[in-house]
N, C-alpha and C positions, 0 to 999 in steps of 0.2 A: 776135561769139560770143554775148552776153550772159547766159552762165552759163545753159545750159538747164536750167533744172529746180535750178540749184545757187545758194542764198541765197548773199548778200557772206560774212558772218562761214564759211561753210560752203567758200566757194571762195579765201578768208584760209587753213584749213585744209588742203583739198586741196590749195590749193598749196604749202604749206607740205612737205606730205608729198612731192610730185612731185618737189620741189626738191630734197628731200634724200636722194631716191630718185637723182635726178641726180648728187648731187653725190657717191654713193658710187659710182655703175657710173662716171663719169668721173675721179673721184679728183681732186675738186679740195680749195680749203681757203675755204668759204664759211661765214658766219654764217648765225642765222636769218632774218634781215631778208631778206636773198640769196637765200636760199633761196626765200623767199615771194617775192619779188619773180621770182626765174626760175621759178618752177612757175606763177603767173600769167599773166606774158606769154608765157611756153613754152608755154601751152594755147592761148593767142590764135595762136601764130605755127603750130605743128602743126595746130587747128580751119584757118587758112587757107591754111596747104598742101596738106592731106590733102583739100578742099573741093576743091582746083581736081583731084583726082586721083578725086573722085566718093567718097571716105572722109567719115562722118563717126559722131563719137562723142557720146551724150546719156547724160546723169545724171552722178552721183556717182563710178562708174567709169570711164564715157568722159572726164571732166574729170579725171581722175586719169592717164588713160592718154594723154591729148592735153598733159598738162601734164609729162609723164615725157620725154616725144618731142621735145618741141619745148624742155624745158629742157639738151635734150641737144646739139640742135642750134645751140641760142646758146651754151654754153659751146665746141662745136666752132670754133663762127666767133669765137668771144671768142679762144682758143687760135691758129688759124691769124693773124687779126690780129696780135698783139701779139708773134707769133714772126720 
């Protein structure tokens, strides 16, 4: 992915916010650290889904909107595992 357009400290934030945008439409019970860490690699796993589907998101709100999608989809597979 390498953060188009979006600095480290900047994409610490967005993901930060994606995470916890995540973690209220899923209703889990996550920290901040969680949070940042799923809104991070959430945007890495969405940017490479959505890539093979011809989707892709740049800047500030695509990293936010890639990190929402794909946080959602590892808490899914986090939940169907461990059930």
């Amino acid at each position: 992915m390498g953060f188009d357009g979006v600095g480290w400290l900047a994409a610490i934030i967005i993901g930060g916010v994606a995470g916890w945008l995540a973690k209220q439409f899923m209703q889990t019970n996550t920290g901040l650290l969680m949070n940042i860490i799923l809104g991070i690699v959430g945007a890495i796993v969405a940017s490479l889904v959505l890539g093979l589907l011809g989707i892709s998101f740049g800047g500030w709100i695509g990293y936010l909107i890639a990190g929402f999608i794909g946080a959602c989809i590892i808490i899914a597979i986090g939940r169907a595992v461990t059930r």
